[in-house]
LOLUM-51064 format. One record per residue (C-alpha): x, y, z. Coordinates in steps of 0.001 Angstrom, whole numbers, plus 500000, padded with zeros to 6 digits. Example, Ala and Ser with C-alpha at 12.3 -4.5 7.8 and 13.67 -1.06 7.14 Angstrom:
// LOLUM-51064
px:512300	py:495500	pz:507800;
px:513670	py:498940	pz:507140;
// end
This chain:
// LOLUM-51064
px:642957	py:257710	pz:740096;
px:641730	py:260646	pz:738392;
px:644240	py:263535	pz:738163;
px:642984	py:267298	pz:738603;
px:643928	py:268304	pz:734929;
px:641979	py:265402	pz:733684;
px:639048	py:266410	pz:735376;
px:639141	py:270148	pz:735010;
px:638954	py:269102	pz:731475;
px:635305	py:267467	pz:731584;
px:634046	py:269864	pz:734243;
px:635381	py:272998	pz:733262;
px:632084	py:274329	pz:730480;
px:630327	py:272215	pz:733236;
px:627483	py:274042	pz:735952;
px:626058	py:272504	pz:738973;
px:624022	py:273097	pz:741931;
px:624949	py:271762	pz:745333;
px:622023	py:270891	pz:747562;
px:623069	py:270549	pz:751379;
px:621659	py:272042	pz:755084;
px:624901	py:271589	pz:756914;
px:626691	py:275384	pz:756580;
px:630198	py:274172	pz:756976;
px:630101	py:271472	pz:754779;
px:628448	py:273431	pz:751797;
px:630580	py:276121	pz:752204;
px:633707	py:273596	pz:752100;
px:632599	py:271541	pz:749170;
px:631462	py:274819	pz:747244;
px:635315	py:276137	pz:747469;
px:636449	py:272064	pz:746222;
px:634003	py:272627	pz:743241;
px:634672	py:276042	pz:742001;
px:638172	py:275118	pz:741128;
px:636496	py:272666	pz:738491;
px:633389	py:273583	pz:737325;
px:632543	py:276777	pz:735385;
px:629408	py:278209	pz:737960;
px:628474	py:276565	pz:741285;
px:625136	py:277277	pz:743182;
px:623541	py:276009	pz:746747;
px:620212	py:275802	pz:748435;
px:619871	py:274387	pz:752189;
px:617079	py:272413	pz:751481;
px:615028	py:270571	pz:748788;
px:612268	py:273207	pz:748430;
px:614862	py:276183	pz:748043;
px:616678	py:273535	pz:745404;
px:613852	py:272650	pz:743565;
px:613113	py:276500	pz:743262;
px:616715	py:277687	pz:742077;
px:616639	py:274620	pz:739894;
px:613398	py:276068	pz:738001;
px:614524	py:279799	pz:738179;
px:618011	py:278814	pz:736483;
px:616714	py:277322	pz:733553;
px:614108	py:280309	pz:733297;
px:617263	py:282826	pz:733150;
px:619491	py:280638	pz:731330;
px:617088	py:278445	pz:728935;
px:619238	py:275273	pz:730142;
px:619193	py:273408	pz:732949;
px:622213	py:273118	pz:735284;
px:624339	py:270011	pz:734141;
px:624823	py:268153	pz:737663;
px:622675	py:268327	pz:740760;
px:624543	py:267560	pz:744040;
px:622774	py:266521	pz:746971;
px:622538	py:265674	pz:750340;
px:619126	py:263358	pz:751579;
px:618328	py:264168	pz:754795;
px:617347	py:268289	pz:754810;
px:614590	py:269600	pz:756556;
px:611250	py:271354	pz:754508;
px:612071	py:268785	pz:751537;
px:614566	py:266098	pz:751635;
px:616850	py:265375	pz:748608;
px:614856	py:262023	pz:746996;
px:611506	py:264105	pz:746857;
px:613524	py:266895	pz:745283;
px:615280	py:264888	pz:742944;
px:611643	py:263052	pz:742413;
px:610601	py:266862	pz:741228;
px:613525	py:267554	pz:739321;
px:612627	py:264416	pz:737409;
px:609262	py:265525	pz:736359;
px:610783	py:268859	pz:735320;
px:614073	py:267274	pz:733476;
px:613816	py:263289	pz:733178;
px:617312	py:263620	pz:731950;
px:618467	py:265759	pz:734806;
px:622476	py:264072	pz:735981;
px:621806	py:263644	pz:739949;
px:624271	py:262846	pz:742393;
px:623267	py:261439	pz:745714;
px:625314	py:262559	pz:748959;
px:624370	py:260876	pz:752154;
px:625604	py:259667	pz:755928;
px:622899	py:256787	pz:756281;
px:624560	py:253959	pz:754113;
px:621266	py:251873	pz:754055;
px:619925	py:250048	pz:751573;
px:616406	py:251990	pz:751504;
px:618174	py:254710	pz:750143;
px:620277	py:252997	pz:747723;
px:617062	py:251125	pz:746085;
px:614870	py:254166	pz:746278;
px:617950	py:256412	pz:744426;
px:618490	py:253264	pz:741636;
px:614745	py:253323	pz:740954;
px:614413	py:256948	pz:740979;
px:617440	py:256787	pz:738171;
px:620123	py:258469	pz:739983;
px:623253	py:258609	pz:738715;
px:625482	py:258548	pz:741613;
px:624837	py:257740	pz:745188;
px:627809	py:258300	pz:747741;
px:628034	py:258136	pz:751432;
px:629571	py:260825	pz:754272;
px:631876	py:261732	pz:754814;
px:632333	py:262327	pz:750989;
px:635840	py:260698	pz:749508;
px:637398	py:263343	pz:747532;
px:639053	py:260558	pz:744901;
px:635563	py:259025	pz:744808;
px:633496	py:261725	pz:744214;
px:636156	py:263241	pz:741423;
px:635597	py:259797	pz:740032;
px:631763	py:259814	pz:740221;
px:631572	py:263607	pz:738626;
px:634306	py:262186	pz:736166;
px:632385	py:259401	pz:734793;
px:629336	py:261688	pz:734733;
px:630977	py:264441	pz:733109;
px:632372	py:262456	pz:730249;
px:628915	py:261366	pz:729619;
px:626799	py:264677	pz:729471;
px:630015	py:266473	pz:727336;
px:629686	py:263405	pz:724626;
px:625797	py:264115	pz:724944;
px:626152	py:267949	pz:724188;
px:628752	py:266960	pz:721189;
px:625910	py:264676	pz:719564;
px:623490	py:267200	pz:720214;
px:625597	py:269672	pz:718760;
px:626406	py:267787	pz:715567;
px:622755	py:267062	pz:715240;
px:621540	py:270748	pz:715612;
px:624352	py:271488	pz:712308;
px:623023	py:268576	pz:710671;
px:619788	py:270064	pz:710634;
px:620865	py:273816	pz:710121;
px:622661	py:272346	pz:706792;
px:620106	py:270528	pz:705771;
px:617887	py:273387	pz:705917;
px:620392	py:275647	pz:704428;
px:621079	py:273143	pz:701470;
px:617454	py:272759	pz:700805;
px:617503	py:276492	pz:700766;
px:619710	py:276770	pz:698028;
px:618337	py:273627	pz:696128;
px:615703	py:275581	pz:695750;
px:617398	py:278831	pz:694289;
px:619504	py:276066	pz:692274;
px:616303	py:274263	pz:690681;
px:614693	py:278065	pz:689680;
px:617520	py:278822	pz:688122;
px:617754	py:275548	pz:686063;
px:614124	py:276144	pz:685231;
px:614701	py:279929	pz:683926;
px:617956	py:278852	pz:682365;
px:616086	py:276012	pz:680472;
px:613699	py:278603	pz:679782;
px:616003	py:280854	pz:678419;
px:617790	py:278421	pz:676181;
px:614136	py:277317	pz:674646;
px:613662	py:280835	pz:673787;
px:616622	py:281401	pz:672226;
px:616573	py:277740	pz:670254;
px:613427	py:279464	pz:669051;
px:614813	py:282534	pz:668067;
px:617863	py:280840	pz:665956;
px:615794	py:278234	pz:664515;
px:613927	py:281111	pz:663244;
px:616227	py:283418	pz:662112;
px:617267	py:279798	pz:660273;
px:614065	py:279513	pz:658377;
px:613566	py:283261	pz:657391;
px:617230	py:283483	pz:655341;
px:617027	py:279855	pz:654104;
px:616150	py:279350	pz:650539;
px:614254	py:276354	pz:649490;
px:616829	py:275504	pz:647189;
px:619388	py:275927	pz:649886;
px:617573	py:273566	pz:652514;
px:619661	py:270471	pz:652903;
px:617016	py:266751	pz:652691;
px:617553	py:264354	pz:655850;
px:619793	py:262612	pz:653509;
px:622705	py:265327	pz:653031;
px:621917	py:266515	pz:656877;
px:622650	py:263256	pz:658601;
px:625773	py:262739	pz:656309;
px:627011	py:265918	pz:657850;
px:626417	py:264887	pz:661203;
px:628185	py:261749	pz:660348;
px:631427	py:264115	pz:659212;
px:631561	py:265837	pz:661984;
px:631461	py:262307	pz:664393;
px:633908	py:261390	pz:661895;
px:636519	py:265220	pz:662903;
px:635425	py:264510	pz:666291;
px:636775	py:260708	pz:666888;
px:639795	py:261488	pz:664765;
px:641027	py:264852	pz:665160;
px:639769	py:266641	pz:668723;
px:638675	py:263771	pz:671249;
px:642332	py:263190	pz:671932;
px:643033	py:266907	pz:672673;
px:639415	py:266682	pz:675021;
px:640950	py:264100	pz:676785;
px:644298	py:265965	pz:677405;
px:642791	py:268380	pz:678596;
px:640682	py:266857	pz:681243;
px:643654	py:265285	pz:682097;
px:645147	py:268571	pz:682986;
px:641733	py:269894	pz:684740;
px:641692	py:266814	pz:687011;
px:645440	py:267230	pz:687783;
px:644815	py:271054	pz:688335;
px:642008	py:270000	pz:690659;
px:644091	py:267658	pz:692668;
px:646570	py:270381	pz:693470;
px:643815	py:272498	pz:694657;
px:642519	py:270151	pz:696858;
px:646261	py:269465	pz:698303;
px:646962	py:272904	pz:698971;
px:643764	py:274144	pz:700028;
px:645056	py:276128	pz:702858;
px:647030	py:278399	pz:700084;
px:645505	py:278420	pz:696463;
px:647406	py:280278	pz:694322;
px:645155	py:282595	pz:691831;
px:647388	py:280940	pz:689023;
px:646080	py:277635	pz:690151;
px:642545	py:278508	pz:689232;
px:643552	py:280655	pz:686107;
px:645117	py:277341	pz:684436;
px:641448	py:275569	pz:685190;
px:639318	py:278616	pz:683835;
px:642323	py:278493	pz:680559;
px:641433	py:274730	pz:680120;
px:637865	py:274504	pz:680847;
px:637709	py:277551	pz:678142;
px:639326	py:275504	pz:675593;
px:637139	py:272463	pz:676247;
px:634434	py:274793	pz:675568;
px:636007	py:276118	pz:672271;
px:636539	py:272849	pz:671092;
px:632638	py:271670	pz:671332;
px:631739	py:274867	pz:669739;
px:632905	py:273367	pz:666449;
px:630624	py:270744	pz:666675;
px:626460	py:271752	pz:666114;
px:624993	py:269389	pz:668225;
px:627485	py:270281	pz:671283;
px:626544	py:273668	pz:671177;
px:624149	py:274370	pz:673845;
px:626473	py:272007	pz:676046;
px:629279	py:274601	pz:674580;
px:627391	py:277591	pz:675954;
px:627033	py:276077	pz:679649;
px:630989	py:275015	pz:679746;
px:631615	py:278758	pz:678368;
px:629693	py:280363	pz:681444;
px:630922	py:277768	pz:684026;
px:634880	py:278928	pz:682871;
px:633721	py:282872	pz:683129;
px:632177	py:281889	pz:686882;
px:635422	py:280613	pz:688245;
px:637177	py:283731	pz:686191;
px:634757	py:286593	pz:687218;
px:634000	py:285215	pz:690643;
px:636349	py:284770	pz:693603;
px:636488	py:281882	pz:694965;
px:634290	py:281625	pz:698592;
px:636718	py:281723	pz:701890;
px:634814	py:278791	pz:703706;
px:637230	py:276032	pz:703549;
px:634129	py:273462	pz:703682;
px:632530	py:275145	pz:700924;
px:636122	py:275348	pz:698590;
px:636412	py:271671	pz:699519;
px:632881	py:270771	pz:698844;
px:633496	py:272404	pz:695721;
px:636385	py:270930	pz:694386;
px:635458	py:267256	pz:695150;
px:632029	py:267840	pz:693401;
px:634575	py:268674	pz:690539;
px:636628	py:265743	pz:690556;
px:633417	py:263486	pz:690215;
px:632409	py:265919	pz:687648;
px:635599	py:265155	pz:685594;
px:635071	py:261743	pz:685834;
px:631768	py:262211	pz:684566;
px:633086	py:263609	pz:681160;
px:635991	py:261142	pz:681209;
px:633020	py:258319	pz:681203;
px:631664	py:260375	pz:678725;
px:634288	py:260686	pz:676617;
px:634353	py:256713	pz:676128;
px:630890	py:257047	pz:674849;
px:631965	py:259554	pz:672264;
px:634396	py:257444	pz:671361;
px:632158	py:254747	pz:669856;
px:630789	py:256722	pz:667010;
px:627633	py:256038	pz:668079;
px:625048	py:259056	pz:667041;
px:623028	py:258320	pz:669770;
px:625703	py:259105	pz:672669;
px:625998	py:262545	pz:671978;
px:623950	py:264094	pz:673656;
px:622627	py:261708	pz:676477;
px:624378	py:263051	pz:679294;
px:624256	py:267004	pz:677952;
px:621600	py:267337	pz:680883;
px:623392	py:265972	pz:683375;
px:627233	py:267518	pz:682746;
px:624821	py:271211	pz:682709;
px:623001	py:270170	pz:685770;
px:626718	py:269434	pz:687237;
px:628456	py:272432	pz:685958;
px:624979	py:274731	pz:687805;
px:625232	py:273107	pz:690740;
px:628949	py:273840	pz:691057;
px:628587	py:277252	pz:689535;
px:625629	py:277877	pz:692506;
px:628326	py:276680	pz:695211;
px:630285	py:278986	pz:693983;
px:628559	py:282064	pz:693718;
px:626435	py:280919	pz:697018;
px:628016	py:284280	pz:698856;
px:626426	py:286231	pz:696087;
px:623283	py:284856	pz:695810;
px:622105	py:285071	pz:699579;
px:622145	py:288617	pz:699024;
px:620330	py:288682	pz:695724;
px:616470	py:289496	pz:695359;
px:614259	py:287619	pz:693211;
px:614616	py:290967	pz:691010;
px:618352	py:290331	pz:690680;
px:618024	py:286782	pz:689299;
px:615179	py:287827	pz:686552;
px:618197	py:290051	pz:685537;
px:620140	py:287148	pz:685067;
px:617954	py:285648	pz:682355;
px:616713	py:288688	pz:680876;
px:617944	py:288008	pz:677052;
// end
């Protein structure tokens, strides 16, 4: 048996429109309904039904969520309005009242597709039952609807900002081109030719520095990420109350990272990018949409496993690791940097973001 609380609890957001020529009993049923459902209308006869039907959804762009009605009415009975109704809204929930229990009726009503058919006088426990079952069914319907309508407003607003993302990769790679340019140079006009080094002597120096690298600072780089990832972790554990200290200790270690591949000539441009990603998460609050802070934050946890994978390369020696995931870890550290600043950059014009890269 189906309790009132339970069903107030499916109908409640719920409208309908009750279809039925006797006076009395419309007016009786009408006062059962309203104490469930959120709006209920009538028409005393099919033609009058079909019409309110079509007006409702013209002032309300929706349709009503359950018809109710009786069969036998006179101008149009209720199959040839629910027959309309059909062609209008094939997914239109119908419920069938009638006093002729005859099997005519009960085919026609299955092959029209209705969803309940009941007989008079109507059985209060089986017709809470009937708009039960029904109810249950059109409220998971709007939920998947609804999930499906934010799937597609995210996806729009992520390929949005994929877009602003990928513009600003391309003028930051354009940026860091000109200003290889510039240094390189700058390099050439104070260089003597008896100061230039031959491949020889250059490689041997590149060799050195592997050499400080492996033995004195990858252990400290590795300490360190340690400390981001457990920073992170906290973060993500007390997401409903992040301290401003919390983030201070990741902008403090992410800053010494940074340092620590400045020593290093061919980490510098990955240097530069870890500098600016610290002085985003120091100069730039972090955004109050708990999605986007946790969206964040676990993009950052794969992001330090990244450089932990990373790390193991380095640790071989081998001069050809370097550098071959310097465009992915910058890609990484933009796209978090553009999740973060995403409040900002809705509101910027095109002119604000040639600022940006305007060396």
């Amino acid at each position: 048996m189906i309790s009132a609380k339970m069903l107030l609890e499916t109908t409640r957001d719920l409208n309908v429109l009750y279809v039925e020529d006797d006076e009395d009993l419309c007016l009786a049923t009408k006062g059962l309904l309203e104490l469930y459902f959120a709006k209920v209308d009538t028409a005393v006869n099919g033609k009058l039904g079909l019409e309110k039907f079509i007006e409702y959804k013209k002032e309300n762009s929706t349709y009503y969520d359950i018809v109710l009605t009786d069969i036998n009415m006179p101008v149009m009975d209720g199959l040839r309005m629910s027959k309309e109704i059909y062609k209008v809204n094939d997914r239109q929930s119908i419920i069938i009242l009638t006093a002729h229990n005859s099997a005519e009726y009960l085919l026609e009503s299955i092959s029209l597709g209705i969803d309940g058919f009941m007989t008079k006088p109507i059985n209060n426990d089986q017709l809470f039952k009937t708009i039960f079952k029904i109810s249950q069914a059109i409220n998971d319907h709007k939920m998947i609807e609804s999930y499906m309508n934010q799937v597609e407003i995210l996806n729009e607003e992520l390929a949005s900002k994929n877009e602003t993302l990928l513009q600003r990769n391309r003028e930051l790679e354009k940026s860091l081109r000109m200003l290889d340019t510039v240094i390189n140079k700058e390099e050439i006009i104070q260089s003597k030719p008896e100061e230039k080094q031959d491949s020889c002597e250059l490689g041997k120096d590149i060799q050195d520095q592997i050499f400080h690298l492996i033995n004195d600072d990858l252990f400290e780089l590795k300490e360190i990420l340690t400390e981001i990832d457990v920073g992170i972790i906290e973060v993500i554990n007390n997401q409903d109350n992040i301290l401003p200290e919390s983030i201070d200790l990741l902008v403090k270690y992410f800053s010494r990272y940074s340092a620590i591949l400045n020593y290093y000539t061919f980490f510098n441009t990955l240097s530069l990018g870890m500098s600016g990603f610290s002085d985003t998460m120091r100069d730039v609050p972090l955004p109050q949409n708990p999605e986007t802070i946790h969206n964040i934050f676990t993009f950052l946890e794969t992001f330090v496993y990244v450089l932990s994978k990373w790390h193991d390369d380095l640790s071989s020696g081998d001069e050809s690791k370097l550098n071959q995931l310097d465009a992915s870890i910058i890609s990484d550290m933009a796209t978090i940097q553009n999740m973060w600043t995403q409040t900002y950059l809705e509101n910027e014009t095109s002119e604000d973001l040639d600022d940006i890269f305007d060396f």
